[in-house]
N, C-alpha and C positions, 0 to 999 in steps of 0.2 A: 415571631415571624408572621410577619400578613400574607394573608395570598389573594390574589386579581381574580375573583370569579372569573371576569370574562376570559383571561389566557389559560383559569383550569379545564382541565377536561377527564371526568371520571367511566370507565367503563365501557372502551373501546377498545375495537382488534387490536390497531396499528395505529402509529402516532410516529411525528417525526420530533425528536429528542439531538439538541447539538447538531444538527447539518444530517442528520442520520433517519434512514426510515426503522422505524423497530417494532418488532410486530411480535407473535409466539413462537417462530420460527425461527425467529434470531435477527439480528441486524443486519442491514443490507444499505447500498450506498441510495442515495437523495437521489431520485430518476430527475429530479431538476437541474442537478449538477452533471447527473451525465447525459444530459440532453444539451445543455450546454458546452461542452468539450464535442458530442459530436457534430454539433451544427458550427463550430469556432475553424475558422479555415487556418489552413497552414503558418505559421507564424513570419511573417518578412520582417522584424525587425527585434534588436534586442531584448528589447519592451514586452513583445509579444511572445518571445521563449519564455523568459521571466517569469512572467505572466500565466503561462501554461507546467511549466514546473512548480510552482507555487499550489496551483491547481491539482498536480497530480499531487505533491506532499502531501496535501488532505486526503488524500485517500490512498493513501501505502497502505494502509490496513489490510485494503481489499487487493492488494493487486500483491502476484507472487510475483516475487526476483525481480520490485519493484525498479531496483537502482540499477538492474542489467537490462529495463527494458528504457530506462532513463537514460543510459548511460551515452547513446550519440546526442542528448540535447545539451550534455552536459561538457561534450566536447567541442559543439557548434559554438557555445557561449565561452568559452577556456577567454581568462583577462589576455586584454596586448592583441588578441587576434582580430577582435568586433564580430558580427556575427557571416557564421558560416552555414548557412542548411544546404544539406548534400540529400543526395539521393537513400541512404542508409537513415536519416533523420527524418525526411519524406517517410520512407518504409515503416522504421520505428514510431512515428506518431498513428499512421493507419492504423498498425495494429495493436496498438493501445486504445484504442476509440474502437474497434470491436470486442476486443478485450471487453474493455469494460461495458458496452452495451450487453451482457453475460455474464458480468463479475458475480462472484460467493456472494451467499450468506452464508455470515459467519455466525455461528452458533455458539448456543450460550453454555458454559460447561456444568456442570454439576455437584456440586458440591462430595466429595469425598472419588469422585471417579480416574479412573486412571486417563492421564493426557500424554499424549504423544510428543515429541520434538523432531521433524526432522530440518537438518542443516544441511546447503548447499553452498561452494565455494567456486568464486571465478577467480578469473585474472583481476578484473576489476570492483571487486563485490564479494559478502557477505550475505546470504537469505535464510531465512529460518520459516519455519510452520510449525502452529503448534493445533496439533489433530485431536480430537475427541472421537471413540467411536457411536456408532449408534444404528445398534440392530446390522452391527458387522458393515457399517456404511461409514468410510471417514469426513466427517465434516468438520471444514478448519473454524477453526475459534481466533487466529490471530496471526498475520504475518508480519514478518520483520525483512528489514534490507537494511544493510550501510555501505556506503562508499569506502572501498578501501585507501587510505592515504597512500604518498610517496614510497615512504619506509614499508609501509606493512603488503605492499605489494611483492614485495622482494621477502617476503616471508615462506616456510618451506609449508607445504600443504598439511601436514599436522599442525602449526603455528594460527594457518589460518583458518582452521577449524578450531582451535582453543580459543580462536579469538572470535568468529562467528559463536559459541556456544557464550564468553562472557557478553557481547553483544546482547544475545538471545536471552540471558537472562535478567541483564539488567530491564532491559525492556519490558520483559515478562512478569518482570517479579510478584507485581498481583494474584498471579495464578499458580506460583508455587507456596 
């Protein structure tokens, strides 16, 4: 393996690493990226939800009960209708662009320590969090969200927590 002098860098705080600031403190999202989501004005056109849901995909990490706060962009854009932004999807993007101007860092966990899981279930959604403590302070290490399908919407509320927990660990599986 070669390495590029010029792109190494030895011996500093923080560095941004994959679209990511990472520093001692843990990982936190790219202030260039959410500088840009807040300066991006409302979406008027297909193209332009797309475009902003793609956007928030990158950063589910950081954002809890990412796909329930997703969930009217995801309705606006539903195939056969073209695009709809209602006032609930106005609201929802707000406060996702405050949101995240304040999103986590997520912290780094520690090798033998105990990690926490908790699972939340909606009508339309799956969430998970998986907590570390520290000095009796919970700091998340990792969020999860899925969209629940047709069929598994109609699941009884134990189903959908069996299935938010396989969710939760596929996704996890590094850390158990």
């Amino acid at each position: 393996m070669k390495l590029n002098p010029s792109k190494c860098v030895f011996g500093v705080p923080s560095g941004r690493f994959l679209g990511f600031q990472v520093h001692q403190r843990g990982i936190e999202v790219n202030p260039e990226k959410i500088k840009a989501l807040e300066e991006m004005a409302s979406p008027k056109t297909l193209k332009d939800v797309q475009r902003l849901t793609g956007c928030l995909a990158s950063l589910n990490r950081f954002i809890a009960k990412s796909t329930d706060k997703c969930a009217p962009f995801f309705k606006a854009i539903k195939k056969g209708k073209g695009l709809e932004w209602s006032t609930e999807c106005e609201e929802a993007f707000q406060k996702l662009k405050e949101y995240l101007g304040r999103a986590p860092i997520l912290s780094k966990p520690v090798v033998g320590e105990t990690l926490y899981l908790y699972l939340s279930v909606t009508e339309v959604a799956t969430s998970s969090v998986l907590i570390r403590l520290e000095k009796g302070i919970q700091k998340p290490v990792y969020y999860t969200s899925k969209a629940l399908l047709a069929a598994e919407t109609r699941y009884s509320p134990a189903e959908k927590i069996a299935l938010a927990l396989i969710t939760s660990a596929r996704k996890l599986r590094p850390y158990f």
